[in-house]
N, C-alpha and C positions, 0 to 999 in steps of 0.2 A: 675283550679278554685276550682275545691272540687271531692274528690275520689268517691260521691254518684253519679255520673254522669259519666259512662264513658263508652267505647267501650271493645267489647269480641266478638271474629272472626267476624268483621268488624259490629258489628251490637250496639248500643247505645241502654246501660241499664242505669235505675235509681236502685240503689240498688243491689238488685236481679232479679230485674225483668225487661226483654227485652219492652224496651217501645213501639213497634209496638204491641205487645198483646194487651195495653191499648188500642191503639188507633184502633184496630180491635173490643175492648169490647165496647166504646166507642162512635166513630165518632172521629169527628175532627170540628175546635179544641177544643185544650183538654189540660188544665195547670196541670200538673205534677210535686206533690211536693215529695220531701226528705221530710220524717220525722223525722233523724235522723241526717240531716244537721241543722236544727231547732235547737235539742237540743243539738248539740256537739256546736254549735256557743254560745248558752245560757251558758255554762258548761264554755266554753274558757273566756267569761267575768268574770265570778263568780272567775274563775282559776287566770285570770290576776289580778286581782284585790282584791286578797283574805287577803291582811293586812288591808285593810279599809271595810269588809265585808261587799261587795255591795248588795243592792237591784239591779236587773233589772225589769225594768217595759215595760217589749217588747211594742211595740208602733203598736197599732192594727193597722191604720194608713194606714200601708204597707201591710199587708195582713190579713185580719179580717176571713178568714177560721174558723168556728166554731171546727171544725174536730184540726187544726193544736193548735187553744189558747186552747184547751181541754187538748194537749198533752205536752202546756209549763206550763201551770196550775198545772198538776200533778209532771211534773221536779222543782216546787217551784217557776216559776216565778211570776213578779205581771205585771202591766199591764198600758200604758197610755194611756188615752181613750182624745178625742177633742170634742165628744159629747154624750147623751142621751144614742144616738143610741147603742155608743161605749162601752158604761157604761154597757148598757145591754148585749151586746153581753158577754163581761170578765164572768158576773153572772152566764149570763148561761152556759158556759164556764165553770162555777166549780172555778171562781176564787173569794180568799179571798175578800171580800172588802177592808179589810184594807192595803193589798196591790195594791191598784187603785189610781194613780194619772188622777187627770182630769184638761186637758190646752186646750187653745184656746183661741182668742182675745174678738169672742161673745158669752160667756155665756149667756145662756135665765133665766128668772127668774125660770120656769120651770124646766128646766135645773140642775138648783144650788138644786133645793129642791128634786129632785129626786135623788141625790148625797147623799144629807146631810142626806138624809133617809133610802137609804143604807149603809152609816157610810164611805165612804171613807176615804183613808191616809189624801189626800188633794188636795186643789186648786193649781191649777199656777196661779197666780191674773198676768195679761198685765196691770194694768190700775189704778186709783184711782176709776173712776168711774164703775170699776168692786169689787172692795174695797167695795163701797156703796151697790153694789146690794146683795154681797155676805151678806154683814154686817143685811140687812133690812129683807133677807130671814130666816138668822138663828134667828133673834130676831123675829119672827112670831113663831118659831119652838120653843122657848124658849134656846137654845142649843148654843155651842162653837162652832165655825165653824172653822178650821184648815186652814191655809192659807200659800203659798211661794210665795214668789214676783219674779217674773221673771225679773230679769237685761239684758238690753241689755248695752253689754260691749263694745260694738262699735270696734269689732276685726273683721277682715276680713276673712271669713275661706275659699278665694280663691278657689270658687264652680260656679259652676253653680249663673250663678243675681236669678234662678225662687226658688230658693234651699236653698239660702244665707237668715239668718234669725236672724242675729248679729248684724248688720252695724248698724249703727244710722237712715240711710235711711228706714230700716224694718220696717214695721207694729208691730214686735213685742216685746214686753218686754217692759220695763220700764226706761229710760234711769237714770244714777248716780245721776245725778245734783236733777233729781224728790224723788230718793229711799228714800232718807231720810226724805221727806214731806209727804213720804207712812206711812213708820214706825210709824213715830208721830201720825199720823191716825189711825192706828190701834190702837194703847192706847187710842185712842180715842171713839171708835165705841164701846167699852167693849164685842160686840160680836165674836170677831176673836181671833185668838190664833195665831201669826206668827212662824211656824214650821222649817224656811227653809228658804234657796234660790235657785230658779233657773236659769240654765243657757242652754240656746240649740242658738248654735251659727249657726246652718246650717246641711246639708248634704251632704254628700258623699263627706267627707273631706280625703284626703289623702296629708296631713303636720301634722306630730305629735304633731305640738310646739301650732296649734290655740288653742285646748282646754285649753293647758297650760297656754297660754297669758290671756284667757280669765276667768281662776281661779287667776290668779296675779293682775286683772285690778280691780274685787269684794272680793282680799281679806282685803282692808283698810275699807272697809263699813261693811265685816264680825265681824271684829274687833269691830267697831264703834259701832254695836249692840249691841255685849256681854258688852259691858262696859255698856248699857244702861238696862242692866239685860233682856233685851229678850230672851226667850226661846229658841232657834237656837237649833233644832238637826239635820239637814239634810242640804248637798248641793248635790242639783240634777244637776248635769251634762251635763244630755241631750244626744244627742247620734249624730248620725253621721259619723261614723268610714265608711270610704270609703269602698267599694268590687272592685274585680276585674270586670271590664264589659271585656276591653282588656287586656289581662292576663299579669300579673303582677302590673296591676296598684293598686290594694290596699294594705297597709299596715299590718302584723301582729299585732292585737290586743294588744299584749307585747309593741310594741312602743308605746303606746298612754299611756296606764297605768304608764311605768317606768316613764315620762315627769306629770302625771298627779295625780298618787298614795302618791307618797313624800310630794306634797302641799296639800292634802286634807287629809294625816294624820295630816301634822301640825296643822290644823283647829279645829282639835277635834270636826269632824263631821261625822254621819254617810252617806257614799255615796248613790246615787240614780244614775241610768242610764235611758236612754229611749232609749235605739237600736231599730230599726225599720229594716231598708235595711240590716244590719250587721248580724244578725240574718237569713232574709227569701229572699235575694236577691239572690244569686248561689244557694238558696235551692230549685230553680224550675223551668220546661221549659216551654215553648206554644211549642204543637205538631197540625200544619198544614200540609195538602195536597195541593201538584202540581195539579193546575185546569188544566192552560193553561202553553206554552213556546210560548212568542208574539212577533218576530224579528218586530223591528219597526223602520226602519230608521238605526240610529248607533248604535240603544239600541236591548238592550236584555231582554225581560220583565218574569221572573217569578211571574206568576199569583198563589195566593193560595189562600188556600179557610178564612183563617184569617185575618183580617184585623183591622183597628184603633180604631175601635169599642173596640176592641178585646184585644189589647196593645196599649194605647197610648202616651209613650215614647217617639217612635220616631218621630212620628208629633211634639208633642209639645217642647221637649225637643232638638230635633235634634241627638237623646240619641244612641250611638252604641249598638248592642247587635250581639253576635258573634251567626251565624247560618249554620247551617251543615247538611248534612243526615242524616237519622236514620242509613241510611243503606253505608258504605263507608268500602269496602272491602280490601283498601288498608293499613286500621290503624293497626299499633299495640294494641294488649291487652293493656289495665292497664292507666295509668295516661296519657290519649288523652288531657286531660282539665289541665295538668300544663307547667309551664313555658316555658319547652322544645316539646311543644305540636307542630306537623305539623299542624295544622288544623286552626288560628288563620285565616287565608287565602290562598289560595292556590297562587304557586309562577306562574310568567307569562309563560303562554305556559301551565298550569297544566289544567285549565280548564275553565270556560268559564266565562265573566262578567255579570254578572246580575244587573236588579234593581227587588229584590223583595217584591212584590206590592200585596196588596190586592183586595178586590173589591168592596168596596166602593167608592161612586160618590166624593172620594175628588181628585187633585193631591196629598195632604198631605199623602196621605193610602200608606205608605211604610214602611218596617221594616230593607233594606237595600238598601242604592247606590252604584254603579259600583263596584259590591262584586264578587270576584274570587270564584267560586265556582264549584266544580265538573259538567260534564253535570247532569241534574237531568229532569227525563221524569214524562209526566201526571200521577198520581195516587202514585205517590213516596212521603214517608212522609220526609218533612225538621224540624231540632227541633232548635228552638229561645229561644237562653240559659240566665241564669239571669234573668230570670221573675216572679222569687219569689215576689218580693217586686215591689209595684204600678203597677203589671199587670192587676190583678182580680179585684184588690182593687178600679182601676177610669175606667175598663169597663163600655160600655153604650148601649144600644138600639138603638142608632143611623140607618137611614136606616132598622129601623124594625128587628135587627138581634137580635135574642136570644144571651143572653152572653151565653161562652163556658161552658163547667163541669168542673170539679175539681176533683182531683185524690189524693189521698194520698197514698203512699208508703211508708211502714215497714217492712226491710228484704225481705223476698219472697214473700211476701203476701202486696195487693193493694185495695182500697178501692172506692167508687164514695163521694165524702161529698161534695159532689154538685152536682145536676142535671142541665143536658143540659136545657135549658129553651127552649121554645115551644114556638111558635107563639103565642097560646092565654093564657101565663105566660103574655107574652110582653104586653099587650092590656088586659088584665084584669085589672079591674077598672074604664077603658074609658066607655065613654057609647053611642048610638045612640040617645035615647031620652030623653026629661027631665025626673029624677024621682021626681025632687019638682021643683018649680019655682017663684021667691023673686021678689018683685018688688021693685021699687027704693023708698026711700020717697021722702016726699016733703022737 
């Protein structure tokens, strides 16, 4: 899956550094990033796609680590933020503003003007009636408000239904038949300026040809603009580019470009990207400890001390994520985590079937079923690979559990850019007794 991850005399480093040291400096769990899987994945886009000299706008989204946007900030990336929040973190981040795209269906009016006030690149407008809001905020502002329309091109990028964000069925984008009663709107509103089109057809796509289909489906409306003298300098792309979860399944970056590079030079536009998963997904692990081993019937339960709170992927998503020792004395050095990897699962007879399960009061709290997996006893650390991206990022308090720490790795040297959270981290805010108290009117 990626050389920052891998095993030396049976023992699993990130980087330079043996990851049971973290997780002794630490506790458990504990999500453990590459930092320089981050930016060699950021470099490989820039790489692939270097005749149409792309913008990437890492999609904070998937992993909003202040620590990790701090370190694509400075490699030149920009950023796409879905709210406020997100806005702000890029800033403080160290990143340009005018490299910030901000999408999402519910912009707040709030929202839009704290954007317009940090000067961002641009909107992704979903809506006509996001059109209006944007239109009414910047005319308060006195100011051009920058705008791309998000098309959805009604392409299938054969993913995941919770992940798929193309179809005409989607919540999002703009369907063709409407784009064009967009456009005429904005000449209309005199407050918007339309910069662009966008396109993000879904995630964790592994078929080279969708993006392409879906630059072929908005290039007769591309056209249809510049003939109507619109300003067009950008088509944002969107991102999506599959990873490995089970090894081999994602594609080299090079296929999606060569199918994708050729049509957006012909456009005489400058690209935008929005990678998210492509970027921070193999760049990190959750490092849990064996509580219990709980024979239960025909099962085999590893209990650890992680749970859904924690990662929740595999509840929701039903999501594989391959999981191993820290400590497996039988690997060889070197590339454990590529194609010709032993460890993908262990063959029958090698070692024992697990469900491993956390300890939250759900049946849902698991991160793997009936998983061949070496014997592994109490107090043994197991590491859950691929958890770069939407691990940290949709943890929750649930059941009162502090979310984990955060670890950043550079070379030999590791860092905390996140603190374990504390019981009263969780529960500050709430309070016992009133400190004001409203009554109803009449």
């Amino acid at each position: 899956m990626n050389e920052e991850f891998h095993y030396k005399g049976g023992e699993l480093y990130c980087e330079g550094v043996p990851v049971q040291q973290i997780a002794m400096k630490t506790g458990t769990p504990v999500y453990v990033y590459s930092q320089n899987h981050f930016l060699k994945q950021h470099a490989a886009i820039v790489d692939a796609f270097h005749e149409v000299d792309p913008l990437v706008c890492y999609s904070i989204k998937a992993n909003s680590n202040l620590g990790l946007l701090r370190a694509m900030a400075l490699a030149g990336s920009g950023f796409d933020a879905v709210s406020k929040g997100e806005v702000y973190r890029a800033l403080r981040a160290g990143a340009e503003p005018g490299k910030i795209v901000f999408a999402g269906v519910g912009k707040t009016p709030d929202e839009i003007d704290y954007a317009l006030e940090q000067g961002i690149l641009m909107f992704n407008v979903e809506s006509e009636a996001e059109l209006e809001a944007i239109s009414r905020v910047a005319a308060k502002r006195k100011m051009e408000a920058p705008v791309a329309l998000r098309i959805n091109p009604d392409v299938d990028p054969k993913t995941h239904k919770y992940i798929s964000t193309g179809k005409r069925e989607n919540k999002f984008g703009i369907d063709l038949d409407r784009a064009e009663a967009c456009a005429k709107r904005i000449k209309e509103l005199k407050n918007l300026r339309l910069r662009g089109l966008h396109l993000h057809i879904g995630s964790q796509i592994t078929y080279a040809d969708r993006h392409a289909e879906a630059i072929d489906k908005v290039t007769p409306f591309i056209k249809s603009l510049k003939q109507q003298d619109f300003p067009l300098e950008f088509l944002n792309v969107g991102g999506g580019y599959g990873i490995s979860y089970h090894i081999g399944e994602g594609l080299p970056i090079a296929d999606f470009a060569a199918q994708m590079a050729p049509r957006i030079k012909a456009l005489g536009l400058k690209m935008l990207c929005e990678p998210g998963r492509f970027i921070s997904g193999n760049g990190g692990i959750l490092l849990t400890q064996v509580v219990y081993d709980k024979p239960s019937g025909d099962k085999d339960f590893l209990i650890v001390d992680a749970a859904m709170n924690d990662l929740l992927r595999p509840s929701i998503y039903q999501a594989y994520h391959l999981a191993w020792p820290v400590k497996s004395p039988g690997l060889p050095d070197g590339g454990a985590l590529s194609d010709d990897s032993p460890i993908d699962e262990a063959g029958p007879g090698d070692g024992i079937t697990y469900d491993v399960v956390g300890p939250v009061c759900e049946s849902g709290d698991y991160f793997a079923l009936g998983r061949n997996l070496p014997k592994m006893n109490e107090g043994e650390l197991l590491a859950i690979f691929s958890c770069g991206a939407y691990g940290m990022a949709m943890a929750s308090n649930y059941n009162t559990r502090g979310r984990p720490a955060e670890v950043i790795v550079d070379g030999n040297q590791y860092w905390v850019a996140h603190d374990r959270e504390t019981i009263e981290d969780v529960i500050r805010g709430e309070r016992l007794t009133p400190r004001e108290t409203f009554s109803a009117k009449a």
